[in-house]
N, C-alpha and C positions, 0 to 999 in steps of 0.2 A: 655828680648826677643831678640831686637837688636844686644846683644852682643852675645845671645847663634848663631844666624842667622851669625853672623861675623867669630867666632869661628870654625862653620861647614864648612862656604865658603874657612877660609885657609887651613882648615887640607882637605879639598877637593882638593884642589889644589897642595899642597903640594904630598898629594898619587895620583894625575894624574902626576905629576913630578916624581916619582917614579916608575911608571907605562912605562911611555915613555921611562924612561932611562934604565927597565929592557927590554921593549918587542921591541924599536924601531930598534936595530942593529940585532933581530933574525929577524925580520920583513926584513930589508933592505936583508939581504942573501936572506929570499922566494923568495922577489920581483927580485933580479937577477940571481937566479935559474931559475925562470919562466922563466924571459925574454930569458932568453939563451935557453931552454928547447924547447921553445916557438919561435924560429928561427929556430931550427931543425927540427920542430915537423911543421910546414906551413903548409907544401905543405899536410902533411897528415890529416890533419883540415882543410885545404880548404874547403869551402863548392862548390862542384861544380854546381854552379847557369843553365849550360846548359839544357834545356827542364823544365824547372820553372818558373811558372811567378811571376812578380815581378810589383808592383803598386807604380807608382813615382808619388808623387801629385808637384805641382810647375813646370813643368816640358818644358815649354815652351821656357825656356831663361837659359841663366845661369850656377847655378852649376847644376838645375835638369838635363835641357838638355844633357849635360857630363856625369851625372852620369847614362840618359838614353841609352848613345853611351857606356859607360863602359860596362852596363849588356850585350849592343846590343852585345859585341863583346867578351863577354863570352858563346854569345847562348840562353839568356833567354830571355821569353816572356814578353813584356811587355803592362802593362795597363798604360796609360799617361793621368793625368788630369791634366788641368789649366782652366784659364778664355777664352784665347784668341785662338779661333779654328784652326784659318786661321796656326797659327804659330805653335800650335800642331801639326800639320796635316805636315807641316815641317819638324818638328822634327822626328815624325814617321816614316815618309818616308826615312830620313838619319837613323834613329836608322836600318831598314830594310835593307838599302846597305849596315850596318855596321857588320850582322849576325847575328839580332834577327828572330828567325822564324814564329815569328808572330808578331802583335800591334795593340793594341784597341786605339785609341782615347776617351775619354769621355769629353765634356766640361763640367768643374763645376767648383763650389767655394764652397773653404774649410773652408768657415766661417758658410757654412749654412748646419746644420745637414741633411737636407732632401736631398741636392746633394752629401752629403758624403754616406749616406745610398745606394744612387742610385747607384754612380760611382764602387763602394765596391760590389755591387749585379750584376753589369754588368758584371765587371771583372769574377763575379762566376759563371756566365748565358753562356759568353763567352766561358772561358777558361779550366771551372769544377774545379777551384781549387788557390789556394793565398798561395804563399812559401815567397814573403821578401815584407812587406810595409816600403816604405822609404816616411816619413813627411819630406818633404823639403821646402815645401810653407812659404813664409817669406815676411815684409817687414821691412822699418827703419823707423825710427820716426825722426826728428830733432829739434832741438830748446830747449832753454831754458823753465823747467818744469813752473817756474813763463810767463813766453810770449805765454805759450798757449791761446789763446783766448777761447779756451772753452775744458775742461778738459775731456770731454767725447768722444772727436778725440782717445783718447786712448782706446776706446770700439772697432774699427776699427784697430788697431794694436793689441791688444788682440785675437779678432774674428780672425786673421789669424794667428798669431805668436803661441797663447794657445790652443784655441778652434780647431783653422786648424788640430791639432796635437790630440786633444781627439777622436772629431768624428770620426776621421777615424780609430784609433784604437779602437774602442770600438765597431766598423763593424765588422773591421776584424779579433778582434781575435778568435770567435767560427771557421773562417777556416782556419786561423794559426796554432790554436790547432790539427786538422786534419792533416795537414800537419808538424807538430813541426817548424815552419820556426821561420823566425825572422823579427824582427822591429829596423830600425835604425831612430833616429830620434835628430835633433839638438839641441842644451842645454837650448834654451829658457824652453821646459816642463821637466827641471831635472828631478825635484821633482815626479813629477806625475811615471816618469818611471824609479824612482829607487825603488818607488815602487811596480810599476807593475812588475818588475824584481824576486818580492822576490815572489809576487803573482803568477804567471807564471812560476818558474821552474821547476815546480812538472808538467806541459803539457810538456815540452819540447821547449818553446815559450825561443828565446834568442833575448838578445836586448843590440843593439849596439848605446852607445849616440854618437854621432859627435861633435865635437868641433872645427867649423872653426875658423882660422884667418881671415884674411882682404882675400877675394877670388874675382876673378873676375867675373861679374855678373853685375845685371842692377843695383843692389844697388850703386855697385862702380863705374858705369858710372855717378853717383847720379840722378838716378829714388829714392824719396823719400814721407814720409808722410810731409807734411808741419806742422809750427805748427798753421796754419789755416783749419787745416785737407784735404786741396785738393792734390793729386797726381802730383806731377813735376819732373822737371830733373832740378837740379842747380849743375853745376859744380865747381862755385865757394867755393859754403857752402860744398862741395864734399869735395876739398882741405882743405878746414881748416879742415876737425873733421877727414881726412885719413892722411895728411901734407906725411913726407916721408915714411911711414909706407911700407913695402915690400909687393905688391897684388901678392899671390898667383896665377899662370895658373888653368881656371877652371878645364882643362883636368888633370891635372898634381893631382888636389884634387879631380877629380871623380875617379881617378885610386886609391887613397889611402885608399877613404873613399870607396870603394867597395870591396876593400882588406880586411880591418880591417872586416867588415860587414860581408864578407864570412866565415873569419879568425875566428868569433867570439870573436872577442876583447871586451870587454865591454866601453870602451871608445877610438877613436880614435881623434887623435888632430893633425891637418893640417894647416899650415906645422910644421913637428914637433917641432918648436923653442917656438912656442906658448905654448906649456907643459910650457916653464919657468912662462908667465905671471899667471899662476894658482897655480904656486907654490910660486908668492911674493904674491899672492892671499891670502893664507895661513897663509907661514910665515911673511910676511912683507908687510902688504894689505898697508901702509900709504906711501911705497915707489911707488908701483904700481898706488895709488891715486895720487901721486907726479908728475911723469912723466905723466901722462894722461890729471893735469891739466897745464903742463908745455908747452903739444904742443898743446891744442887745447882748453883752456881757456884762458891763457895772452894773451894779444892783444900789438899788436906792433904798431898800428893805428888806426883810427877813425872807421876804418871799422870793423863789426861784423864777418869777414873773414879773417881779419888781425891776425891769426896766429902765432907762431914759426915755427907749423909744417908746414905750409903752406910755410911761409919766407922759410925753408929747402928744400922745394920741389922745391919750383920756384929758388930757391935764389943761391943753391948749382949747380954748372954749371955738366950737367948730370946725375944727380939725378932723373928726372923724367925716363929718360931712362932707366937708371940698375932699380928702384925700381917698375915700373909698366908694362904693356905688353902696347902694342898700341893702341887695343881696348877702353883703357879711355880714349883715347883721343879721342875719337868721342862722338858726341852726339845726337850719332842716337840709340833709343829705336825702340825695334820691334813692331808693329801694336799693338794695344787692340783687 
């Protein structure tokens, strides 16, 4: 039985090796036909977002923030939730001088089904209607999976990063469907929305995953999960796990990733260099595992911050300069 089991597995392998080597080079022309096609063809795929509302959950700080000034300055209406009102209520009011013609605030958290329900029902009470929800709500977790003191801190990074991202789809799509719009939403819930994608084509429901790099945001100020699960800012533990890595301008990836979104791209990835790390992902995941633990696992002293990439950032004279914006170098987080 083993051996028949052995037997199936190479000649399996063997006709996937087969397979790739008859379909891979007709496959590589589609993929840059499209591309090419697909540069010409923009502007007439644009989705033009002007008189449409659009519900940005995370929206307080950050990349939501930018990508609430991006829609604001295409014209569309926006619904904004987050936790913290004061700085919503902020943001709203710049998204409004920016050219959005309306804006709801709604305060909630995306971790709990009943103020997903609510925020999603307001927007439709408001506005009479939902054309793009963008899940942006996010946080980071830090530390070694063994030094968590207690494994369940990750039920709180789950409830925002997973669940942030079901609730509120699973609101909105009966008036998505009304309106055919679309969902863009970051790679933490692939899975979940590559399947809704195959579920959903038959409404007209398009859905654009994001795939940020390193962006600028509270995360990269290091606003983080501890691994004692309380909420902080540590800039140091920042450096070592970002070291010289390039942060992306939030503004610079609200403008991309609301391109893509419009464009109806099914994946965009910001800044585009970042494609490469998904393709040693691929093809070469023990090189990409290589260099990940080269700058942010070796330790170059006693300290749990002691770095390569870190040593690169501080160590390389101008290096923080060219590879970061200014903004990280404060460690001023916006109000709760």
């Amino acid at each position: 039985m083993a051996a028949m089991a052995q037997l199936a597995g190479a000649a399996v392998r063997v006709a996937l090796a087969a397979l790739l080597a008859l379909l891979l080079p007709a496959y590589r022309v589609y993929r840059l036909t499209a591309s090419f096609l697909g540069v010409l063809l923009a502007a007439a795929a644009d989705d033009d977002v002007a008189g449409k509302v659009v519900l940005i959950t995370g929206a307080s700080s950050g990349i939501g923030e930018h990508l609430a000034y991006e829609y604001a300055r295409r014209g569309a209406y926006l619904a904004l939730v987050a936790r913290r009102e004061e700085s919503l209520r902020e943001v709203g009011d710049a998204a409004l001088a920016a050219g959005s013609p309306g804006v709801l605030v709604v305060a909630g958290d995306v971790s709990s089904p009943d103020d997903c329900r609510k925020f999603v029902d307001d927007a439709i009470r408001y506005f009479g209607r939902l054309d793009h929800l963008v899940n942006n709500a996010s946080i980071w977790q830090v530390g070694k999976f063994e030094e968590l003191t207690d494994v369940n801190h990750f039920r709180k990074l789950m409830d925002i990063n997973f669940w942030g991202h079901v609730y509120p789809t699973r609101h909105a799509i009966p008036h998505l469907k009304k309106t055919r719009g679309r969902i863009a939403s970051k790679a933490a819930a692939a899975n979940l929305y590559e399947t809704l994608r195959m579920e959903l084509a038959g409404d007209g429901i398009a859905i654009t995953e994001v795939i940020p790099g390193v962006v600028e945001s509270e995360i990269t100020k290091g606003k983080m999960l501890t691994k004692e699960g309380d909420m902080r800012v540590d800039q140091d533990e920042r450096d070592a796990i970002l070291g010289a890595a390039p942060v992306e301008r939030a503004g610079e990836f609200a403008r991309s990733a609301v391109r893509g979104v419009c464009g109806g791209e099914r994946y965009v990835f910001e800044p585009r260099w970042y494609r490469a790390a998904y393709t040693l992902r691929v093809c070469f995941p023990e090189a990409l595992e290589w260099c990940a633990r080269l700058l942010t696992v070796w330790r170059l002293g006693p300290a749990t911050t002691d770095t390569v990439g870190r040593w690169l950032l501080l160590g390389v004279p101008g290096q923080r300069w060219l590879s970061q914006p200014a903004s990280l170098r404060s460690p001023e987080i916006k109000a709760r």
